[in-house]
C-alpha positions as CSV (number, residue, x, y, z in Angstrom):
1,X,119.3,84.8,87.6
2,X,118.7,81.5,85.9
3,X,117.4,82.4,81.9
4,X,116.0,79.3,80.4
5,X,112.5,80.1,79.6
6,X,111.5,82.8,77.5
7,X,108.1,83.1,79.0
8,X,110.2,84.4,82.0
9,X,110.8,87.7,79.9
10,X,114.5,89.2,80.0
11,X,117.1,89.6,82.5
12,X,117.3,93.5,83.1
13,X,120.1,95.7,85.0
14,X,119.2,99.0,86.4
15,X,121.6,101.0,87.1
16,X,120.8,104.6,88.8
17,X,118.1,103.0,90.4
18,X,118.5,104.9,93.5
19,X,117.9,107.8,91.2
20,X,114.5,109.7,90.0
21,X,114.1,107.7,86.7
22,X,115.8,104.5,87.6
23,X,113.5,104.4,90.8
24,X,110.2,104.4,88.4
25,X,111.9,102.0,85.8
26,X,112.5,99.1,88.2
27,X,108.8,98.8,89.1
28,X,107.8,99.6,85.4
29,X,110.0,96.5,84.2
30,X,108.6,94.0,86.8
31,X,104.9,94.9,85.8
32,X,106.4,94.3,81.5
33,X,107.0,90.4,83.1
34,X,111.1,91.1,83.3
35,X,113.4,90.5,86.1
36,X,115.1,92.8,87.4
37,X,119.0,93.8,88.9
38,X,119.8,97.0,90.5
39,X,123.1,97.7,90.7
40,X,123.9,100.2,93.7
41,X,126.3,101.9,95.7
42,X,124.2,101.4,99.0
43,X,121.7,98.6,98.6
44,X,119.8,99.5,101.5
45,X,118.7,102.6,99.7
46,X,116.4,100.8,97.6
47,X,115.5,98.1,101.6
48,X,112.0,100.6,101.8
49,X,110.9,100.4,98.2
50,X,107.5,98.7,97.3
51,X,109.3,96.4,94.6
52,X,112.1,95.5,97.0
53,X,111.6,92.1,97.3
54,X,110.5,91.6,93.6
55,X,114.2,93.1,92.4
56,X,117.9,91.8,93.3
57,X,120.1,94.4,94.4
58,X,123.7,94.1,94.3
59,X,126.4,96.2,95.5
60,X,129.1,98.0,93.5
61,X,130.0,101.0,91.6
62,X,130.0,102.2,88.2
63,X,133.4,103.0,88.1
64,X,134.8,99.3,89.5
65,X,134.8,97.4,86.5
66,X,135.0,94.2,88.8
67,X,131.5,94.7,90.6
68,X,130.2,96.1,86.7
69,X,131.2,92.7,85.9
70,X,129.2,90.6,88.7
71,X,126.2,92.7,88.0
72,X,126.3,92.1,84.2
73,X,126.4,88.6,84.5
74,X,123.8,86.6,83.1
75,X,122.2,90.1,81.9
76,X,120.1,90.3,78.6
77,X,119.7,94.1,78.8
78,X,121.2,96.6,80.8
79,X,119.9,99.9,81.4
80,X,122.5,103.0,82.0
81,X,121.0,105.5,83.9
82,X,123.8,107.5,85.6
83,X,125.8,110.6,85.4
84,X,127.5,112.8,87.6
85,X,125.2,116.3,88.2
86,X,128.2,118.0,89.7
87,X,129.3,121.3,88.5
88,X,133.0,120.8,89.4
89,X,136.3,119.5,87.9
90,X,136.7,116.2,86.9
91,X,133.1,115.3,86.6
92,X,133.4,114.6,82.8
93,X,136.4,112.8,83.0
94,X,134.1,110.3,85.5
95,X,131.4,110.0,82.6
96,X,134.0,108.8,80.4
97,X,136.0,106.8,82.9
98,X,132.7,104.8,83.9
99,X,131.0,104.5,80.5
100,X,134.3,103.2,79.2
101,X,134.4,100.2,81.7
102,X,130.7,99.7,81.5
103,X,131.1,99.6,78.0
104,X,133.8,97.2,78.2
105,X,132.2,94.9,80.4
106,X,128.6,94.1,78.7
107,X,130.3,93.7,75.9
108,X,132.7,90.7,77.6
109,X,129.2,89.2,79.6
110,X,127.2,88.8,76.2
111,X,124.9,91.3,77.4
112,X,122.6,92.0,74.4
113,X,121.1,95.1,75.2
114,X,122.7,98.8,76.8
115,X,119.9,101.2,76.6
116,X,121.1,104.8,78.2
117,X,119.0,107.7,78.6
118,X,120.5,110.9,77.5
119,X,120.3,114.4,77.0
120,X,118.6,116.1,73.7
121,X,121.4,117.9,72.3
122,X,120.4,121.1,69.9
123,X,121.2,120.3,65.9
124,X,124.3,122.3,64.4
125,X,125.8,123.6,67.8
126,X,129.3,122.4,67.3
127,X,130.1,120.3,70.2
128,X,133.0,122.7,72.1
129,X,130.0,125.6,72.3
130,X,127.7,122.7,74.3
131,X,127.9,123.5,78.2
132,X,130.1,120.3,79.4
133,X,127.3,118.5,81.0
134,X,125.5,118.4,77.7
135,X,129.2,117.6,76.0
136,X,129.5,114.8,78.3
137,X,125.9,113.0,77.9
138,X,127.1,113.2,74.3
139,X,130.4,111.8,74.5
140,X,128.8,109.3,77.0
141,X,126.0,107.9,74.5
142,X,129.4,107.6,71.7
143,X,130.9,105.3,74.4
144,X,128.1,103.1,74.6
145,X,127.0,103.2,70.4
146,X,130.6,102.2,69.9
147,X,130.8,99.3,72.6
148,X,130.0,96.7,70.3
149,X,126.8,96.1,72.2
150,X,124.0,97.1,70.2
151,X,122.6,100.1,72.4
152,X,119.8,102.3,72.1
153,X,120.3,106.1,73.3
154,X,117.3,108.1,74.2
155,X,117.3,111.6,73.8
156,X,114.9,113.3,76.0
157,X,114.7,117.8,77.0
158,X,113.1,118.9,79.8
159,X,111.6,115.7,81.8
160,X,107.5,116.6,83.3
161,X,107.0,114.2,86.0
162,X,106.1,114.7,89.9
163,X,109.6,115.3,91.9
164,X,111.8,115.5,88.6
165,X,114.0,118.4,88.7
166,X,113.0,120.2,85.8
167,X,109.6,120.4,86.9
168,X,110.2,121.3,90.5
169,X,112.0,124.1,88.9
170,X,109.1,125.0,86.8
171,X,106.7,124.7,89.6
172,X,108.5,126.7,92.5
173,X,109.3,129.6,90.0
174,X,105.8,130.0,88.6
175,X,104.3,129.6,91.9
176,X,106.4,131.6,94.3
177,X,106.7,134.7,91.6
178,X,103.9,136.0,90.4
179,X,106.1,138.8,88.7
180,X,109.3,137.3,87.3
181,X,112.4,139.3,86.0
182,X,114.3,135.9,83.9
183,X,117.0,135.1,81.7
184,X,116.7,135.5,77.8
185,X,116.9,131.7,78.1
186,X,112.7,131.6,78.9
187,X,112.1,132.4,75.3
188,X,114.1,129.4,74.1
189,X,111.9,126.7,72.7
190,X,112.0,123.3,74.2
191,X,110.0,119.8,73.6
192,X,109.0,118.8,76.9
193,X,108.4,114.6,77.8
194,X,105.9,113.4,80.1
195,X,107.8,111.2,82.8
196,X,105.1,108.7,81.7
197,X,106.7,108.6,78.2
198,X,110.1,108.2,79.2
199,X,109.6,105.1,80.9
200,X,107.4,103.5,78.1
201,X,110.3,104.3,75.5
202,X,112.9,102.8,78.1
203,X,110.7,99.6,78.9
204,X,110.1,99.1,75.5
205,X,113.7,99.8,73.9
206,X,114.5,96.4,75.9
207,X,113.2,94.5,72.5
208,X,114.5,96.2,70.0
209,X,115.7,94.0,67.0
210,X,119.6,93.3,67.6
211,X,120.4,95.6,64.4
212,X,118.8,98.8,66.0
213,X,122.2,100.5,67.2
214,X,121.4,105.0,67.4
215,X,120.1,107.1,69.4
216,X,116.5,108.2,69.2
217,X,115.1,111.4,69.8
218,X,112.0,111.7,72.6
219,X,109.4,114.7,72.9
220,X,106.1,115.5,73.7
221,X,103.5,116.6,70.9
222,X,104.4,120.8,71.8
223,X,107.0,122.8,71.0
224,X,106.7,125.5,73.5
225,X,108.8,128.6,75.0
226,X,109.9,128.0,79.0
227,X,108.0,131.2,78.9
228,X,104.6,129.4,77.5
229,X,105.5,126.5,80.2
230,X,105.5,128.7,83.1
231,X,102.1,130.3,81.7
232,X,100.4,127.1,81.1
233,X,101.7,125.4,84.5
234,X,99.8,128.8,86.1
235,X,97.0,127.9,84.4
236,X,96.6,124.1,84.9
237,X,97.6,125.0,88.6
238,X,94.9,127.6,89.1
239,X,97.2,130.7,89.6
240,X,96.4,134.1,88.2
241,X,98.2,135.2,85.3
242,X,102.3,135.7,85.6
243,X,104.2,138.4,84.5
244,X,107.7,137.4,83.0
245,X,110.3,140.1,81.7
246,X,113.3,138.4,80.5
247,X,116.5,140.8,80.9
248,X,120.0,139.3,78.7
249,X,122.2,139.9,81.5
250,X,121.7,136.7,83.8
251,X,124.9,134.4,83.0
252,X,124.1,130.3,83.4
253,X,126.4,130.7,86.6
254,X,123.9,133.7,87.8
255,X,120.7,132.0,86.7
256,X,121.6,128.7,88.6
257,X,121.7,131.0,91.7
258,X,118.6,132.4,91.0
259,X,117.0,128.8,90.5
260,X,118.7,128.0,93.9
261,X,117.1,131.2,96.0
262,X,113.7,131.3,94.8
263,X,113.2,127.0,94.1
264,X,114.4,123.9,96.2
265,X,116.8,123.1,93.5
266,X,120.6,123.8,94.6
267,X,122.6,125.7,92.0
268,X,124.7,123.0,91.8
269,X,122.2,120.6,90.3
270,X,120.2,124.3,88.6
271,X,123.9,124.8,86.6
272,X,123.1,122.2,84.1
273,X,119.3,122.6,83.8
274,X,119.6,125.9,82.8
275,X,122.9,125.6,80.9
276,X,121.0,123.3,78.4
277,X,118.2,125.7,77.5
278,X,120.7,128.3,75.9
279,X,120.2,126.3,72.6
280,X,116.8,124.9,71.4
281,X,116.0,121.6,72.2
282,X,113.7,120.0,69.7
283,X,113.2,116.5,68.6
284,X,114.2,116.0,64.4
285,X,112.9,112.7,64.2
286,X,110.0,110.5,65.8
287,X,111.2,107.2,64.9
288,X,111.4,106.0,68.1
289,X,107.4,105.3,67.5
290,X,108.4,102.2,65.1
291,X,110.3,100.8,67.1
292,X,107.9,100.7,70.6
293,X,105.8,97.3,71.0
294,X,102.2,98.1,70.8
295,X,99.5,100.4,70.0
296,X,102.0,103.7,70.0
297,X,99.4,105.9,71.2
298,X,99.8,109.7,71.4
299,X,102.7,111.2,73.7
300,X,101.2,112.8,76.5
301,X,100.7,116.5,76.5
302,X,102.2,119.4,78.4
303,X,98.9,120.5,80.4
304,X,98.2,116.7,80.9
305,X,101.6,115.7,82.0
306,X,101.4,118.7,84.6
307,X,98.1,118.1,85.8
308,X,99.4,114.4,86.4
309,X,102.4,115.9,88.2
310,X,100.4,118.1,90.5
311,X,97.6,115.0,91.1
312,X,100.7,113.2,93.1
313,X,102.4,115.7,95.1
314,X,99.0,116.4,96.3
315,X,97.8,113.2,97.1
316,X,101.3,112.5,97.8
317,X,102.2,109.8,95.9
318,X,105.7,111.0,94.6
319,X,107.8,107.3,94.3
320,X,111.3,109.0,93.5
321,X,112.4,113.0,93.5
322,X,115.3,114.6,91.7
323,X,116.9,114.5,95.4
324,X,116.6,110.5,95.5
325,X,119.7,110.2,94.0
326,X,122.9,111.3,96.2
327,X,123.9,115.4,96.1
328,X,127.1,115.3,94.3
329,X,130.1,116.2,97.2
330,X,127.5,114.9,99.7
331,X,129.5,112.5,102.6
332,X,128.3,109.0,102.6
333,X,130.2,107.9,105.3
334,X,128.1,105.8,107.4
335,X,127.6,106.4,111.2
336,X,131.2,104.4,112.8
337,X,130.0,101.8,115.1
338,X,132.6,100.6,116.8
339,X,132.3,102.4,120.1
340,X,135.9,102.7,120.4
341,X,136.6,104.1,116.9
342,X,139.9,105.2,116.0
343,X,139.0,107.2,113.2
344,X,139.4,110.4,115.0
345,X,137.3,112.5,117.5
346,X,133.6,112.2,117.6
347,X,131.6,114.7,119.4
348,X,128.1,114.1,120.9
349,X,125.4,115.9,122.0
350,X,122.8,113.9,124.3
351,X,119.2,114.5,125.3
352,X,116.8,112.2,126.4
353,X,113.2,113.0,128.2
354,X,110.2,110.8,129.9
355,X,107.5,111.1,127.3
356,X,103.4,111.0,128.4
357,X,102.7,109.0,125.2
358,X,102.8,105.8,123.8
359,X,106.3,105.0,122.1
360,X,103.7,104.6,118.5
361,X,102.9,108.3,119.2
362,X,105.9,109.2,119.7
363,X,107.3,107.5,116.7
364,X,104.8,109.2,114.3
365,X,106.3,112.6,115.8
366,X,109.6,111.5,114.9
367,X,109.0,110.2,111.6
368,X,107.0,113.2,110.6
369,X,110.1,115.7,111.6
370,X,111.0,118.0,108.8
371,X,109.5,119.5,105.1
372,X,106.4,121.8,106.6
373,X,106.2,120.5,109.9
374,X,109.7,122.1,110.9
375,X,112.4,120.9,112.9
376,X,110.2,121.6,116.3
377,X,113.4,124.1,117.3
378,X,114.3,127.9,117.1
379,X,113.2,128.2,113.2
380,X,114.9,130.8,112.7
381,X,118.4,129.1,113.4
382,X,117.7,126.4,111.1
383,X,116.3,128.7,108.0
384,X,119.9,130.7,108.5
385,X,121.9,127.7,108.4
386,X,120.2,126.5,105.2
387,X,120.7,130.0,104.1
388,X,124.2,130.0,104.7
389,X,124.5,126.5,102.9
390,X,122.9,127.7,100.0
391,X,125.4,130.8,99.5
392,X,128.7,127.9,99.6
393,X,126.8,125.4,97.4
394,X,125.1,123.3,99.4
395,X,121.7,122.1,99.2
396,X,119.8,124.1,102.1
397,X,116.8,123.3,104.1
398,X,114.2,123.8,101.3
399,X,114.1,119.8,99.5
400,X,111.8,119.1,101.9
401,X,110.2,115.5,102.2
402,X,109.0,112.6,99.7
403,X,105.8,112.3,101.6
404,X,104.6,114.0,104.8
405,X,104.1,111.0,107.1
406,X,106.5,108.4,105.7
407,X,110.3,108.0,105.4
408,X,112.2,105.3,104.0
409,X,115.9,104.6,103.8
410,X,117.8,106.6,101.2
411,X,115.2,110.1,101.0
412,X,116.4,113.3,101.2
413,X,114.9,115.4,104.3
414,X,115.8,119.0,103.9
415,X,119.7,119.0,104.1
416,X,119.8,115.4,105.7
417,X,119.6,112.0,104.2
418,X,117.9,109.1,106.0
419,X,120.6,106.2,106.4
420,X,118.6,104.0,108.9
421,X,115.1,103.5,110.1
422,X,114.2,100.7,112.4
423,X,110.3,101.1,112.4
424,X,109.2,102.6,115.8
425,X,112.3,102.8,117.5
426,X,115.3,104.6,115.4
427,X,115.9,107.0,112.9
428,X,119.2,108.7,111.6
429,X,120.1,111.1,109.6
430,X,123.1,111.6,107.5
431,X,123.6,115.4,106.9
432,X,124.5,116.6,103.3
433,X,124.7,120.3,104.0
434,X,128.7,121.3,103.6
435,X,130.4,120.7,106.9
436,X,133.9,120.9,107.6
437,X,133.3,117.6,108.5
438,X,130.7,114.6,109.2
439,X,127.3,114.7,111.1
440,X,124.5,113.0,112.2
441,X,121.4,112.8,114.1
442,X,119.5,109.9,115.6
443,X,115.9,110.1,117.0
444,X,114.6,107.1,119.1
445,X,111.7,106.1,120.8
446,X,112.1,103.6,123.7
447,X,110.4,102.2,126.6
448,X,112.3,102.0,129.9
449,X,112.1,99.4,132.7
450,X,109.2,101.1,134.9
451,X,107.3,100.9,130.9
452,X,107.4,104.6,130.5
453,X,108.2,106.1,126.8
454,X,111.3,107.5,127.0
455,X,112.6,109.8,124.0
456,X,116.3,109.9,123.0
457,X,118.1,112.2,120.3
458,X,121.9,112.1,119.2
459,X,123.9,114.5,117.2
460,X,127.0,113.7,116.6
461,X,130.4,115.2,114.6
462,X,133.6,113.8,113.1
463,X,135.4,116.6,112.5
464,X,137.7,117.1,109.9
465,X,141.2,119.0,110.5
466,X,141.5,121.9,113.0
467,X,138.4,123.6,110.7
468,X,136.6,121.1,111.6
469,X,137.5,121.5,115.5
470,X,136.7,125.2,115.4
471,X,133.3,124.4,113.9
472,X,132.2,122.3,116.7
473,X,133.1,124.1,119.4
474,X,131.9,127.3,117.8
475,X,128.3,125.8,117.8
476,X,128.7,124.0,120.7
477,X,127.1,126.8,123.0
478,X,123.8,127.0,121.0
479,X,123.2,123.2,121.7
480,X,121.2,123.8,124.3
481,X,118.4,126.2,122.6
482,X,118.8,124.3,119.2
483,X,118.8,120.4,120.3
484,X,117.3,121.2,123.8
485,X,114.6,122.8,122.2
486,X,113.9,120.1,119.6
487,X,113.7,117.1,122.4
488,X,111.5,119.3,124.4
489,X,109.0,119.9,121.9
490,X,109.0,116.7,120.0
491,X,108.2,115.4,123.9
492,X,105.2,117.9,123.9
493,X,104.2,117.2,120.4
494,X,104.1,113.4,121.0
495,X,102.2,114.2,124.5
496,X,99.6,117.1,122.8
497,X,99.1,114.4,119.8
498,X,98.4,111.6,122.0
499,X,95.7,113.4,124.1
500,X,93.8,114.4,121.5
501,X,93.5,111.3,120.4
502,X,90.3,109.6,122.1
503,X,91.7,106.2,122.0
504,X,95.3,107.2,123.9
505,X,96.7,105.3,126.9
506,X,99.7,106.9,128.7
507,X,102.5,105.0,129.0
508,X,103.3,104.3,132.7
């Protein structure tokens, strides 16, 4: 990434930009006349996205200061979007450990420029009586103010935007409960931030003046209640009136469950959501307005910013969701391809069937598997799994799809991740629901050698320990109804699409 020429504009790192705001950032940069790095764990998470080919992507980790290092090089201004979401031990200790050795290293590549997206932190709560996700965004932006590297922190609440987390959370418990018995928390006041606004402040912090070195608070123009949010969301959406009667006895740990039951949210990623509206969350200072290039404009307003929010998941134009970035205890072991792997045992289960379609209908079957149209097998055995991997933490059936026709490497599909798509012929899927082990499922559509469409589906286990062992063959005998079932209809599906479509030629 060659810099001579201002005109160029400046050399930007993304990290996080598998993630919900660092996926909206990248393009947002490129259209500002910057180039852009992404700095990623998997780089072909970010193979499907519209800017791909506009953006370098290089692998490494936050926490290897030697890949930090190649990604930094040659950077003007690098943007640190990351943290760990997970509720368990040690996550803080991560924060520090890789804001530490990002720190470090923009400061030894010149970089002149960390900007880091944070969390608003209430005034006069000493810092021990913060929940630790909120103590560690704060000890977090320190790490970065003190780097040497002038950096500017925003500060931002609850985030309004199509697929963030805050709002799905908003939107599935106003919608799916017209009557609502809630934690004291919904009378906390909070200053909301249109998505839209976040990404100006963070595309426009890149030019600060080199003596700008704070944090900066961000908000919309209200002040509101989460009580007054979940009213007004009823009423830009069109819903009759909600009744909400708040009761003190839900704990952070029992609200997060109730998040996790009634919206798609896991109460893993609910904990810290709801753990920062115990204290208000208001902005003290606007300042962030002198320092934005441009006309400043007015900050978008609550009904606004939901009424954009609701225009894209119903014309389905979400770009990023808060399940784009990767569930926190989630495997990420790829698929092993060495056919004679020696990493253990790996169980299969096989099905393949002759198709009456064209392999293009049977693709669009395939690639439309999952969110509402179902996983085409015994329903009810796939909503009590996600059940039963709600109840241990996991993520469960209900985070749906990105968009209902489309899938690109790296989206969540209920309680799998897409690892690879070859267009028309292949997809697999990664589970992240808690296993006592690894799994995966591939769906392919092929044409044999008499040219008939031939459908093929994989599912496949690397256990882990005698658990592990018990698991699979504990589940083994309901193969045939749950995987039997889901070859059989996606055959029929791709067959009864395909004749209702005038133009249709059989495969033969």
């Amino acid at each position: 990434m060659e810099h001579d020429d201002t005109r160029e504009g400046l050399r930007c790192l993304v990290t996080g930009a598998t993630g919900y705001i660092g996926g909206r950032l990248v393009p947002e940069l490129l259209s500002a006349g910057h180039r852009v790095r992404c700095l990623a764990r998997s780089p072909d998470r970010l193979r499907d996205h519209p800017w791909a080919d506009r953006a370098e992507v290089v692998a490494g980790d936050v926490t290897d200061a030697a890949s930090v290092a190649r990604a930094l090089a040659g950077v003007d201004v690098a943007y640190y979007l990351v943290h760990a979401m997970s509720s368990g031990t040690g996550f803080e200790e991560t924060d520090r450990r890789a804001a530490l050795i990002f720190a470090e290293q923009a400061r030894i590549a010149g970089v002149r420029r960390i900007v880091h997206l944070s969390g608003l932190t209430p005034v006069g709560v000493p810092e021990h009586e913060l929940s630790p996700h909120l103590r560690s965004r704060a000890e977090v932006a320190r790490i970065l103010l003190d780097s040497g590297v002038p950096t500017t922190v925003l500060r931002a609440a609850v985030v309004i935007g199509s697929g963030s987390a805050s709002f799905e959370m908003l939107r599935y418990l106003t919608e799916r409960l017209p009557v609502m018995i809630t934690p004291s928390w919904v009378h906390t006041r909070i200053q909301p931030v249109a998505v839209r606004d976040v990404l100006r402040a963070l595309v426009g912090s890149a030019l600060m003046p080199s003596d700008v070195n704070r944090a900066f608070d961000i908000g919309g123009p209200e002040v509101l209640t989460y009580r007054q949010m979940m009213l007004r969301y009823a009423a830009v959406a069109g819903l009759p009136r909600r009744i909400i009667l708040p009761v003190p006895v839900l704990t952070p740990g029992l609200s997060s469950h109730w998040v996790g039951l009634v919206t798609p949210v896991p109460a893993s990623i609910a904990r810290p959501l709801t753990e920062s509206l115990r204290h208000e969350v208001v902005c003290h200072e606007q300042d962030i307005a002198r320092h934005l290039p441009g006309p400043p404009g007015r900050p978008i307003g609550f009904d606004e910013a939901v009424r954009l929010a609701l225009q894209r998941v119903r014309e389905a134009r979400v770009t990023t969701r808060w399940s784009s970035a990767s569930v926190p205890g989630a495997p990420s072991d790829p698929l092993p391809t060495d056919p004679d792997w020696a990493g253990g045992s790996l169980y299969s289960d096989h099905r393949e069937l002759r198709v009456d379609a064209s392999p293009e209908a049977l693709w669009r079957v395939i690639e439309g598997i999952g969110g509402e149209n179902g996983w085409y097998s015994f329903p009810l055995a796939w909503a009590v799994r996600g059940r039963l991997d709600r109840l241990v933490g996991g993520v469960g059936l209900r985070r749906g799809r990105r968009d209902a026709a489309r899938l690109r490497v790296g989206d969540s599909l209920d309680f799998w991740r897409v690892e690879a798509i070859e267009p028309g012929r292949l997809l697999r899927l990664r589970a992240e629901m808690r296993l006592p082990g690894l799994a995966w499922l591939e769906m392919g559509a092929v044409t044999d050698e008499d040219g008939r469409t031939r459908y093929r589906q994989r599912a496949l286990f690397h256990p882990h320990g005698l658990l592990g062992q018990a698991y699979w063959w504990s589940v083994s005998p309901f193969h045939a109804i749950v995987f039997g079932g889901m070859a059989r209809n996606i055959a029929r599906a791709a067959a009864g699409s395909a004749a209702r479509d005038p133009q249709h030629t059989p495969a033969h």
